[in-house]
PALUM-244968 format. One line per field, with one value per residue (C-alpha): residue number from 0; residue in one letter; z, y, x. Coordinates in pm, 1 decimal, m for minus. Each point is the difference from the previous one (the first is absolute). Layout:
mike <- c(NUM ...);
nutor <- c(A ...);
zz <- c(Z ...);
yy <- c(Y ...);
xx <- c(X ...);
***
This chain:
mike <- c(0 1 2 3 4 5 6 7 8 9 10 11 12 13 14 15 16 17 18 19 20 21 22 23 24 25 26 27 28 29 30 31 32 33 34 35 36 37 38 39 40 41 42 43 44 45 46 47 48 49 50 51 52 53 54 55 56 57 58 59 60 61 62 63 64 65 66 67 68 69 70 71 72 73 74 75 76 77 78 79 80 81 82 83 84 85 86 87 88 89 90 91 92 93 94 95 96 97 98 99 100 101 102 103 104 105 106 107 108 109 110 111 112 113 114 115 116 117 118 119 120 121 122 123 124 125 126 127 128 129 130 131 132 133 134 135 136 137 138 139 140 141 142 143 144 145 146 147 148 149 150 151 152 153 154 155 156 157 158 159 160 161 162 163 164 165 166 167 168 169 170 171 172 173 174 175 176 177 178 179 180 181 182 183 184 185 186 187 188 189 190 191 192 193 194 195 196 197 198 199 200 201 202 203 204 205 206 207 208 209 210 211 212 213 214 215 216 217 218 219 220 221 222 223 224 225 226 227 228 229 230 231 232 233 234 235 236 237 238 239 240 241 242 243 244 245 246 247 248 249 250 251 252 253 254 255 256 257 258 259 260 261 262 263 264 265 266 267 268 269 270 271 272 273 274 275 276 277 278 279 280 281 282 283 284 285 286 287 288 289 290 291 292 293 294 295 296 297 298 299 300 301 302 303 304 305 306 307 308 309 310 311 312 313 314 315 316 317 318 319 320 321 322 323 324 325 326 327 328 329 330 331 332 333 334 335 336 337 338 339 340 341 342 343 344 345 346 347 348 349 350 351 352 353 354 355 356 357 358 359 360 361 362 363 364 365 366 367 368 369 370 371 372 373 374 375 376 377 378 379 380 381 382 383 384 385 386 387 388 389 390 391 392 393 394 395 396 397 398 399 400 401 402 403 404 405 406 407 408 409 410 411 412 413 414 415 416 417 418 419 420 421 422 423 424 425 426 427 428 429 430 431 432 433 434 435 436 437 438 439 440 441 442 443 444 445 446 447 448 449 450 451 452 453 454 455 456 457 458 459 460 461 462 463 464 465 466 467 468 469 470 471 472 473 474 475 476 477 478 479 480 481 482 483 484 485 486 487 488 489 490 491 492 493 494 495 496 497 498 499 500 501 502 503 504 505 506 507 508 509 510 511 512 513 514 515 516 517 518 519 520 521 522 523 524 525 526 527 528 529 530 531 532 533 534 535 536 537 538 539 540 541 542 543 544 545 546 547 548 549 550 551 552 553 554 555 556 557 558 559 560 561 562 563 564 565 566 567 568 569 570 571 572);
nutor <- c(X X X X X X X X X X X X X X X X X X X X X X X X X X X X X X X X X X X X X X X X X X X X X X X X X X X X X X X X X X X X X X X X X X X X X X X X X X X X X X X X X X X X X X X X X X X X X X X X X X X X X X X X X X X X X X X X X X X X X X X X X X X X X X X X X X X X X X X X X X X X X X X X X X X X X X X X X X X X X X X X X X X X X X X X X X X X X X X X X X X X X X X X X X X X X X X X X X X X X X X X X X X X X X X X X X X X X X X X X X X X X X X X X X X X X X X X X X X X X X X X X X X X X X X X X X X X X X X X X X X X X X X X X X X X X X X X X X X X X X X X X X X X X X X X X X X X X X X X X X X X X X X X X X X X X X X X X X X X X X X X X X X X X X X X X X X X X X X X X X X X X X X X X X X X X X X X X X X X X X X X X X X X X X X X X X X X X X X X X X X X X X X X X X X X X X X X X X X X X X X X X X X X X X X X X X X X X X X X X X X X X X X X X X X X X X X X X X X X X X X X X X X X X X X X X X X X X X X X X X X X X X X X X X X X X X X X X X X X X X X X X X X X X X X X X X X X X X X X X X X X X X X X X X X X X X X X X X X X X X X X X X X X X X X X X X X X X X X X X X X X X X X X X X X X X X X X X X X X X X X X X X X X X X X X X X X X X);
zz <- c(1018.0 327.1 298.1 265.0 246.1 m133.0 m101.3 400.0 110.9 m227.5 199.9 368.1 83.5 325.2 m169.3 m58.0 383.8 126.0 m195.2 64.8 369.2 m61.7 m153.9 m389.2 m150.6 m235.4 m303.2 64.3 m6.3 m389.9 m34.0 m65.0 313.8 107.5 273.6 133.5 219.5 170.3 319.8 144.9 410.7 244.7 m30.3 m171.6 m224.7 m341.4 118.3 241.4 m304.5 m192.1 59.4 m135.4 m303.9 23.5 5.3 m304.2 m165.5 100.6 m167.9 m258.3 m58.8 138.7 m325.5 m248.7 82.3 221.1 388.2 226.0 290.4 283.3 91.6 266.0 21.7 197.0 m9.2 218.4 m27.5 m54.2 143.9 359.7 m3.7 m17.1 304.3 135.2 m95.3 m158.8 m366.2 10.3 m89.8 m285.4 m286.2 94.3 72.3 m442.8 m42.1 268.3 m104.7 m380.2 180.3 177.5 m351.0 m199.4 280.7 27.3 m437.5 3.8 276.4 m123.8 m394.0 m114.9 m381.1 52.0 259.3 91.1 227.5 226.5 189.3 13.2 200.2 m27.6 55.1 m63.0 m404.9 m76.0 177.7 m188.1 m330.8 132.8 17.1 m270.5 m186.1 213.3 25.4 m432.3 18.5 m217.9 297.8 21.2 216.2 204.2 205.4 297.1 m130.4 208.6 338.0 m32.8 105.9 347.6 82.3 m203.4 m229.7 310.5 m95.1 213.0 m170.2 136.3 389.9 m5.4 m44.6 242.0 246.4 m56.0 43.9 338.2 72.1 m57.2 207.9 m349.7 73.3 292.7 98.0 m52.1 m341.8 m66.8 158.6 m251.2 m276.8 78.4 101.8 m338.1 m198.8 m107.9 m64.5 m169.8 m127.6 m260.8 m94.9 144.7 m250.2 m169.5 m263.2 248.0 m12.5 39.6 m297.1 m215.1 38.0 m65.9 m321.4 m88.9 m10.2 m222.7 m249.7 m4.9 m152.1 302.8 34.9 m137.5 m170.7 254.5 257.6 221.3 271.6 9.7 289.8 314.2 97.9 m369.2 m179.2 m337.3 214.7 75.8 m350.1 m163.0 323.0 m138.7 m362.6 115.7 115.6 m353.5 m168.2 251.6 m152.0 m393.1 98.3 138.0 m301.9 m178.1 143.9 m60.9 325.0 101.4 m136.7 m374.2 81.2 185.1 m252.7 45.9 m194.0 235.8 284.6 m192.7 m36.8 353.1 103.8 m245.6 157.1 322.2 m145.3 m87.7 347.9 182.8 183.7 333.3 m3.7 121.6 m324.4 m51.1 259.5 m78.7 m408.5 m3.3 262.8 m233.3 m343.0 187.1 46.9 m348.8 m177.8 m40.6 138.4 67.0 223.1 63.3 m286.9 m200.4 183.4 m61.2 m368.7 m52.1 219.6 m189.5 m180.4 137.5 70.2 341.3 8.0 298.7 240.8 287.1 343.2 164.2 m306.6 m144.4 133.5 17.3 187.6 m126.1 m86.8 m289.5 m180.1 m53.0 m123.3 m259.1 m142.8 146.5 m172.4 m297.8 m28.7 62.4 m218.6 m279.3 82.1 m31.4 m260.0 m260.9 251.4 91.7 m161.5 m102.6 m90.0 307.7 97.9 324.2 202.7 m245.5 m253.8 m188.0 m85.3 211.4 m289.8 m35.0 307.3 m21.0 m286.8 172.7 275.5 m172.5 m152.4 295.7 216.7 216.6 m26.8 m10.1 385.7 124.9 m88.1 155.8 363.0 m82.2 m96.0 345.3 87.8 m302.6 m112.1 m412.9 m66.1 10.3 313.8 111.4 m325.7 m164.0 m398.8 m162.0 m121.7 324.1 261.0 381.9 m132.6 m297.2 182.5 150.8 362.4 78.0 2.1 50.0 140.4 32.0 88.7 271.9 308.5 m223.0 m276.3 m33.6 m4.3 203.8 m72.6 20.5 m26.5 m166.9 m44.4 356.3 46.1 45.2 m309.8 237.1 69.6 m376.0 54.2 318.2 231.2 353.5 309.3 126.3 337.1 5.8 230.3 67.5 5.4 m53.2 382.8 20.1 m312.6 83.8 316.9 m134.3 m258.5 269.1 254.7 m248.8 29.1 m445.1 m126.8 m392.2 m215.7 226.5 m208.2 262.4 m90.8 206.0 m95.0 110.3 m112.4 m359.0 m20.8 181.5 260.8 161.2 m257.9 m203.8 211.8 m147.3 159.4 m21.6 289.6 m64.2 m321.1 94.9 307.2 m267.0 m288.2 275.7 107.0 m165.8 12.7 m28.6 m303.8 m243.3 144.0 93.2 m149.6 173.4 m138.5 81.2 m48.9 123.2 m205.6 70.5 2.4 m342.5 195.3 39.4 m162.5 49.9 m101.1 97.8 m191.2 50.8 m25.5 m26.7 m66.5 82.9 354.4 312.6 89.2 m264.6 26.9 m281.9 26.9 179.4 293.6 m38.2 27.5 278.3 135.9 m169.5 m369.4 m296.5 m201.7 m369.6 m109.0 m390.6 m88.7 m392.5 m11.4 189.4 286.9 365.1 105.3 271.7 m75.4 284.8 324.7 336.1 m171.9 m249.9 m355.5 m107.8 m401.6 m74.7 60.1 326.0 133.0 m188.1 216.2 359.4 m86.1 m63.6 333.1 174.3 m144.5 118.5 375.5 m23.0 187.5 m85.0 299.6 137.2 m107.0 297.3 m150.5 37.7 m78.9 m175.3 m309.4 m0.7 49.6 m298.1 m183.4 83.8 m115.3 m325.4 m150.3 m307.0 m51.6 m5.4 m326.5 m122.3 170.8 362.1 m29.8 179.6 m192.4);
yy <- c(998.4 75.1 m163.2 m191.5 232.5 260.7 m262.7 m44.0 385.3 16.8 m325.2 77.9 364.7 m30.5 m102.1 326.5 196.9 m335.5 12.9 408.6 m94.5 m261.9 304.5 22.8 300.0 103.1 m62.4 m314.5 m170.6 24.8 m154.5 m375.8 m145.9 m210.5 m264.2 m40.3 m317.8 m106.7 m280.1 296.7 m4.3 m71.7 m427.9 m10.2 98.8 m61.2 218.4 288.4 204.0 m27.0 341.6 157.8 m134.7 37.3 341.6 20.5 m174.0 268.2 218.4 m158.4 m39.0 425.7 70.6 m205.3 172.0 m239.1 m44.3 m287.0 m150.0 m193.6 m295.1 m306.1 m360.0 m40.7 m361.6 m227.5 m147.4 m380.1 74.4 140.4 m252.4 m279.2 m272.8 47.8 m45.8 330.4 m161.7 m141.2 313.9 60.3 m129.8 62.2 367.8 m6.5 m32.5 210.1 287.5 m36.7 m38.6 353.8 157.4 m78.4 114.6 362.2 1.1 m91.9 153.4 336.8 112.6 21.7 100.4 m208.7 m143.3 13.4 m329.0 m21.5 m266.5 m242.9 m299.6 m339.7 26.7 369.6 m65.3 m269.3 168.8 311.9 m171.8 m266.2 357.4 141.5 m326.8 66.8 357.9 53.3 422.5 84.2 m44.5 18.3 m199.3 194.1 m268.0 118.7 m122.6 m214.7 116.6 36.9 m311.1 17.1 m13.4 m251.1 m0.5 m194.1 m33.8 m114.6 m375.3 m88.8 64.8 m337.5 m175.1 146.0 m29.7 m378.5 44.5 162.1 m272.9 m230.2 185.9 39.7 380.2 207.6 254.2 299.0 m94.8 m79.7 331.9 179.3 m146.2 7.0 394.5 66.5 m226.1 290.0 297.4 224.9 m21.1 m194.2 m343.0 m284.2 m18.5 m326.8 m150.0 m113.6 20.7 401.3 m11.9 m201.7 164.0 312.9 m154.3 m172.8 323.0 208.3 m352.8 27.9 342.3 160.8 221.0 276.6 m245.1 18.2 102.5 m365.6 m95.6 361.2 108.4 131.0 281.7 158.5 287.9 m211.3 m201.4 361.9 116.2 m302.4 30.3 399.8 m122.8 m314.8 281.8 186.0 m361.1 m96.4 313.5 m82.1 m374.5 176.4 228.9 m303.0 m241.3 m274.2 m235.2 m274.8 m268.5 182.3 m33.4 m319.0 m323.2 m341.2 79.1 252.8 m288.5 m250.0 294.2 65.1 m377.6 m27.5 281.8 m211.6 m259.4 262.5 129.3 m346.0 194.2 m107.5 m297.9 226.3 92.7 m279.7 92.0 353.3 m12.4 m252.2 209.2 323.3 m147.5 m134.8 364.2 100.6 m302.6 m254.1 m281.3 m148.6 m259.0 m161.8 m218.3 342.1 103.0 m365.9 71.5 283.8 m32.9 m329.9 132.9 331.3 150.2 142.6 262.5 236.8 3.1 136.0 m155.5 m221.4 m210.1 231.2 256.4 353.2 171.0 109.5 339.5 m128.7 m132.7 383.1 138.2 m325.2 166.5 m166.1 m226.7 198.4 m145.5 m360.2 43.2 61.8 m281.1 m179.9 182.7 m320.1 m131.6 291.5 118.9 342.7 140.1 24.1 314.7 170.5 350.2 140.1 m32.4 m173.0 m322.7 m195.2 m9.7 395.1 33.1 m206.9 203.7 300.3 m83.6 m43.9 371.0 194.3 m82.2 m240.6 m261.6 262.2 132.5 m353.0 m50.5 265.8 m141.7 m329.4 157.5 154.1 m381.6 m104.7 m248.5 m51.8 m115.7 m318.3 m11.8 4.5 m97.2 m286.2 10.8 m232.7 m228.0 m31.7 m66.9 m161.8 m251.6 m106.0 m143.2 324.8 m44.4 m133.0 m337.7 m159.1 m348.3 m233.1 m377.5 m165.0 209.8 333.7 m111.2 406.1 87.4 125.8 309.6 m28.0 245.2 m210.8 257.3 31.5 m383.6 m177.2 m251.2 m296.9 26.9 65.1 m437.6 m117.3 m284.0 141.7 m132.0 207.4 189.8 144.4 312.3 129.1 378.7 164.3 70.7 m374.4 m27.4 253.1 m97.9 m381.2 148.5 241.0 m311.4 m199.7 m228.4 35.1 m225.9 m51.1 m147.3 141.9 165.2 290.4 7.6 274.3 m24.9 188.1 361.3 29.1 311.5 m214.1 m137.4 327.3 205.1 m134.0 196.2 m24.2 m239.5 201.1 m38.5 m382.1 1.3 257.0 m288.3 m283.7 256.9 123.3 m362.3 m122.3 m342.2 m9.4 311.6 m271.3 m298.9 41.9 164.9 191.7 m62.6 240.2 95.7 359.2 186.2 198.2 365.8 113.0 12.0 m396.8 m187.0 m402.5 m308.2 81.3 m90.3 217.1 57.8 m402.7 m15.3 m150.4 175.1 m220.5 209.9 m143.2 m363.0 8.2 m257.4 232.2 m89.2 m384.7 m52.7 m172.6 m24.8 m220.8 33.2 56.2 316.2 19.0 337.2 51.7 354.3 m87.9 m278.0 249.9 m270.6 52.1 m356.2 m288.7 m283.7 m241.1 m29.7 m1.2 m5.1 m286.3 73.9 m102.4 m34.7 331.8 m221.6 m125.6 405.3 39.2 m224.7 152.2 326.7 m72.8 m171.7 293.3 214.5 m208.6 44.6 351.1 285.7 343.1 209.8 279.4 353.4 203.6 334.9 16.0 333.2 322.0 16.6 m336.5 m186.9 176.6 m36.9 m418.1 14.7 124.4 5.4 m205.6 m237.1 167.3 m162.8 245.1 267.4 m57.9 327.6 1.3 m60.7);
xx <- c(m6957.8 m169.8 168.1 m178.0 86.1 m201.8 m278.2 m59.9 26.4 m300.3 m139.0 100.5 m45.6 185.9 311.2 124.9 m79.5 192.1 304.3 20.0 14.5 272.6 192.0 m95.7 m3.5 m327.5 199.6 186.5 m373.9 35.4 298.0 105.1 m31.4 295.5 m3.3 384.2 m19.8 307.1 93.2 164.4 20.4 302.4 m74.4 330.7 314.1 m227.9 m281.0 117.5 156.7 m300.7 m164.5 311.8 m78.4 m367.7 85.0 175.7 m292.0 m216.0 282.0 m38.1 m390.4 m42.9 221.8 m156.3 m323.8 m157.3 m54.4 133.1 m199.6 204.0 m127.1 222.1 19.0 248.2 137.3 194.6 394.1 4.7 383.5 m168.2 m234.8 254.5 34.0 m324.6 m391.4 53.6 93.6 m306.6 m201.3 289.0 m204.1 m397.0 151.5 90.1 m396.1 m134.0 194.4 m104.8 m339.0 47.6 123.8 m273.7 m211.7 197.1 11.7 m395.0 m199.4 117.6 13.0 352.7 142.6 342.6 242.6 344.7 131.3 211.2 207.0 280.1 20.5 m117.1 m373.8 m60.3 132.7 m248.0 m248.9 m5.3 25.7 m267.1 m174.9 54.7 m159.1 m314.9 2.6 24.0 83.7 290.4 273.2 383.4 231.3 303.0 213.7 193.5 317.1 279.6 185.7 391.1 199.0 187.7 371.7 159.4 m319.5 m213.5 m291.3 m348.7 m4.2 337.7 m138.3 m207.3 308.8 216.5 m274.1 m14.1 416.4 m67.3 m257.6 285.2 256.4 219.7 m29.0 m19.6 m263.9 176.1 60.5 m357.7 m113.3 222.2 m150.6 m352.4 101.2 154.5 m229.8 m220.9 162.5 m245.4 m380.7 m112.2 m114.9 304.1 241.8 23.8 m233.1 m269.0 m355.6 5.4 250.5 m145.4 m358.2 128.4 199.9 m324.8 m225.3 247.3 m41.6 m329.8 4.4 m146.4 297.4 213.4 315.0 316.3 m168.7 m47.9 273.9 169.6 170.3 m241.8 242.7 74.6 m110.8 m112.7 m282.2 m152.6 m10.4 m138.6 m268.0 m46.2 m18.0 m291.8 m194.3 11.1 m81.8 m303.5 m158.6 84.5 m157.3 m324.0 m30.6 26.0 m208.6 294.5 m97.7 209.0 m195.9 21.7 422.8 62.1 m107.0 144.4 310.4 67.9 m20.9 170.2 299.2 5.4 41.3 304.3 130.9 m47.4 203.4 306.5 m0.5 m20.4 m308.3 m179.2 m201.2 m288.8 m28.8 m183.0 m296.3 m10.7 41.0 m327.3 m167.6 70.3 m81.1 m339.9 m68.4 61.2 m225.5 265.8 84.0 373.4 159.6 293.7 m6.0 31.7 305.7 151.9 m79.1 182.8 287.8 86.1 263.7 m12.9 355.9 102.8 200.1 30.6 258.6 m216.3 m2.4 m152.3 92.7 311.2 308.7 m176.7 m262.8 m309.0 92.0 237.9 m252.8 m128.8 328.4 74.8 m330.1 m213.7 m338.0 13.7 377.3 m124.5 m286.0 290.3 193.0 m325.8 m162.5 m61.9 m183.8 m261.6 m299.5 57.8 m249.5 m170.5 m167.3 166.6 m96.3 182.3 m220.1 222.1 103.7 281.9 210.2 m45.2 81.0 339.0 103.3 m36.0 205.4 312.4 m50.8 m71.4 271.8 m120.7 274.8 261.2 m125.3 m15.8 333.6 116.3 m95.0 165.6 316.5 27.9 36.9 271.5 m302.0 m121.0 m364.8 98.1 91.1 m334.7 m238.6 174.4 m18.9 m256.6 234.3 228.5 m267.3 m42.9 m238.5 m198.5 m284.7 m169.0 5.7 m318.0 m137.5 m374.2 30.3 m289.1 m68.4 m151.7 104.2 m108.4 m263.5 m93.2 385.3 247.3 286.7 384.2 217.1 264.2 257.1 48.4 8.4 374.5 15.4 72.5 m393.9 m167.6 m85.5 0.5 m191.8 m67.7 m154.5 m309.9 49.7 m350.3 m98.5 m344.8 125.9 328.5 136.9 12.8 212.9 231.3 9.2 123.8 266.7 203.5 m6.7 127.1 m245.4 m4.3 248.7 107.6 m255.2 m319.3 m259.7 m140.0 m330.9 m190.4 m427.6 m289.7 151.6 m169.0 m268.1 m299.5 244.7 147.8 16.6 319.5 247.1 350.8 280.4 269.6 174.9 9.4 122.4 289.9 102.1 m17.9 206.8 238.3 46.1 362.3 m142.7 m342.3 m0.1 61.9 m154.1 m340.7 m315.1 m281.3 m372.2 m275.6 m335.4 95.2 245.9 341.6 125.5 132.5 357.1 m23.3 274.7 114.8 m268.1 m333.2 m324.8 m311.4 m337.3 m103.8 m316.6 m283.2 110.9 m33.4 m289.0 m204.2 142.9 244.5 226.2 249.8 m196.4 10.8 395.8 136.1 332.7 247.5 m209.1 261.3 m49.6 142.4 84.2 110.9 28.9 92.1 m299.2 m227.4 m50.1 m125.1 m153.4 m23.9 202.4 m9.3 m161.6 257.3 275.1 m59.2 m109.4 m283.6 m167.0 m271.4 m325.0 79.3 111.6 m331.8 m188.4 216.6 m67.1 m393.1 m31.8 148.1 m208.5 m282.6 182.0 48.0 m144.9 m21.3 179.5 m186.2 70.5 165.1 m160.3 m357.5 m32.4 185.1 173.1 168.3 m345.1 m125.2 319.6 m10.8 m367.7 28.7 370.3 62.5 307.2 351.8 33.7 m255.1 87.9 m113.3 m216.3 m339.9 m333.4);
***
């Protein structure tokens, strides 16, 4: 076959003189050209070790007889972002950088690509890429960061900062954790968004099996990064493009994956957002499908015992996806070139298991320590739920593995807030009592950009009282690290006069997680039959008035001007 590369030489005569000058040799012009973009740059832990492995890649691609080009997105850290206006960039920055990709993969010719990332908006980003882009392309993940004294990990600093904000702790002791916090490079270790994205790409059969979630600081994340490069080449030689790998199946597999790993409930913007890219179209209905049923199974914080980094040496998604295995479609293509179930086989021959096992003996742990069998799991009911009713007619995501049982049904009086410093503000002065539903509006994509609320669900979950007594309700959505009752992503948003935007202090709110139930039930405090809230809620509407975006210009007015619902995905169209 004649590669495209060598299709536009023949097109664009000053191709060659300008890649000389970048530093080409003569003959690397004939080669399979390789693009090997990465979020590398010194924004944070998940990115700054990137070029290391870049480099490796290049290894990698130079020996298998073709020649890597690097190319930077560097992305931001939802983590550095946190407390301030900052967050609210977080999720337009997921499209602009897939924006910037297919803009480095198209403007010049390239034969194949190598990606590189591994936080929570650079992993969708390059697979929202990769759906757009089309070049046969590989996905390397920049693994997990070590845990810190007494396995600390990053997650845990929300809550003792809400301790400190309480005076339960002093501020020595809160220095020494947020100094010790984050001991190494790497993606945070627990199964937030970062996590999960990185499990979810390596499900999709975008990656080299075993090779999502390994440690940042070993040797085996360099040599599958070495070995990416060698397979980026084989892809391009091959023509075998994403979009002739990843099918539905392949979706549907990752997603009950999801359910296994009790994975971030930002799965459910950025899975949409990515299938959108590759012809298909999911919501959150699909994730309440398949996690009906669905059995969870990792012990991995925020929900479980261990840090990140176990979930690597228990074996990782290939060892979930055999715990699992009745429930997959295997026979799924991968970057392999072979099937899922090929790939699974193989595993258990070549050692793979043997190796992992060998890093959690060094910690006196078995597999099931950390991947519970099938048959003896966390939950049977995956570990996310869609709810729906009046307050969310589009839907609305809990994580209900993270939520205390005292609050799966539960009547609440609405304590709306217009934006999230208000809210937090309420629940540190104590000004939240039992029985308040927190309801914080106006945060969804068209709103501000659906920042997270992390901080205020880590004061409500660090709360002894209020953990298990109250419920947050958003239209923005939480860090992957968020734990305790909080519903997300209610949509209509506020911004668009969903019905978010109509409650009024004092209104009951129903929540059933079994029945799938997020609704209005009475008006200031008193309940009140369906057809009469009916009738309330339509003459608010008729009151209501749009509030004025505060960005009229940049990225977040375009973002607010053209991004879908989070329920499908929240991308921009």
């Amino acid at each position: 076959m004649k590669f495209r590369s060598q299709e536009l030489r023949e097109m664009a005569p000053e191709l060659d003189p300008l890649r000389l000058g970048t530093g080409w040799k003569p003959e690397d012009l004939s080669k399979p050209q390789i693009i090997i973009e990465s979020s590398f740059g010194d924004s944070h832990p998940g990115s700054v070790h990137l070029m290391e492995l870049v480099e490796e890649v290049k290894k990698g691609v130079y020996g298998a007889g073709g020649f890597g080009a690097r190319y930077f997105c560097t992305d931001i850290c939802d983590g550095e972002a946190q407390g301030h206006d900052g967050i609210n960039y977080s999720l337009p920055s997921r499209d602009m950088m897939a924006n910037m990709m297919e803009i480095h993969a198209k403007a010049t010719p390239f034969d194949g690509g190598v990606f590189l990332a591994s936080c929570d908006k650079s992993m969708p980003a390059i697979l929202m890429a990769l759906g757009r882009i089309n070049i046969p392309s590989i996905v390397v993940t920049g693994g997990v960061m070590d845990a810190g004294p007494e396995l600390l990990t990053l997650e845990q600093i929300g809550m003792y900062s809400a301790m400190y904000e309480r005076g339960e702790i002093s501020k020595e002791k809160l220095e020494f954790y947020k100094h010790n916090a984050c001991p190494s490079c790497g993606a945070c270790s627990f199964m937030g968004t970062a996590s999960t994205m990185q499990v979810m790409a390596e499900a999709l059969g975008l990656m080299l099996p075993g090779s999502a979630l390994m440690p940042a600081t070993g040797s085996d994340l360099r040599e599958f990064a070495k070995k990416a490069g060698e397979q980026a080449v084989w892809l391009a030689e091959r023509d075998l493009t994403p979009k002739k790998i990843v099918t539905m199946e392949s979706f549907e597999n990752a997603i009950m994956v999801h359910a296994a790993i009790s994975g971030s409930t930002n799965s459910l913007l950025h899975i949409p957002a990515i299938a959108h890219e590759f012809g298909f179209e999911i919501d959150g209905d699909t994730f309440d499908r398949l996690h009906r049923g669905a059995h969870y199974l990792l012990n991995i914080r925020p929900a479980g015992e261990w840090p990140a980094q176990f979930f690597y040496y228990a074996g990782g998604v290939p060892a979930v996806m055999e715990e699992i295995k009745d429930m997959l479609h295997l026979d799924v293509m991968t970057v392999t070139g072979k099937t899922l179930g090929e790939n699974l086989e193989e595993l258990k021959k070549n050692g793979f298991y043997d190796k992992c096992q060998s890093y959690l003996d060094q910690w006196k742990l078995k597999k099931e320590d950390v991947i519970r069998p099938f048959d003896k799991p966390f939950g049977t009911d995956g570990s996310i739920a869609i709810l729906k009713g009046n307050l969310a007619p589009d839907g609305a995501v809990v994580k209900h593995t993270a939520v205390p049982k005292e609050m799966f049904n539960a009547v609440l009086r609405a304590r709306p807030f217009d934006c999230e410093e208000d809210a937090i503000h309420a629940v540190l002065t104590h000004e939240i009592k039992p029985g308040d539903a927190v309801i914080i509006r106006y945060e969804g994509p068209k709103g501000s950009g659906m920042p997270e609320m992390f901080y205020t669900t880590e004061a409500i979950a660090s709360d002894a009282e209020l953990g298990s007594t109250i419920a947050l309700l958003t239209d923005g959505r939480f860090s992957g690290a968020s734990k305790g009752p909080a519903i997300g992503h209610i949509s209509p948003e506020a911004a668009e006069g969903g019905p978010i935007a109509l409650v009024e202090e004092g209104d009951l709110i129903e929540i059933s997680i079994p029945d799938r139930i997020l609704r209005i039930v009475g008006i200031r405090g008193e309940r009140k039959a369906d057809a009469e809230i009916d009738q309330i809620l339509t003459a608010r509407k008729a009151a209501w008035e749009p509030k004025n975006n505060r960005y009229t210009k940049g990225v977040l007015r375009q973002f607010a001007q053209s991004a879908v619902s989070p329920m499908k995905g929240g991308y921009m169209e």
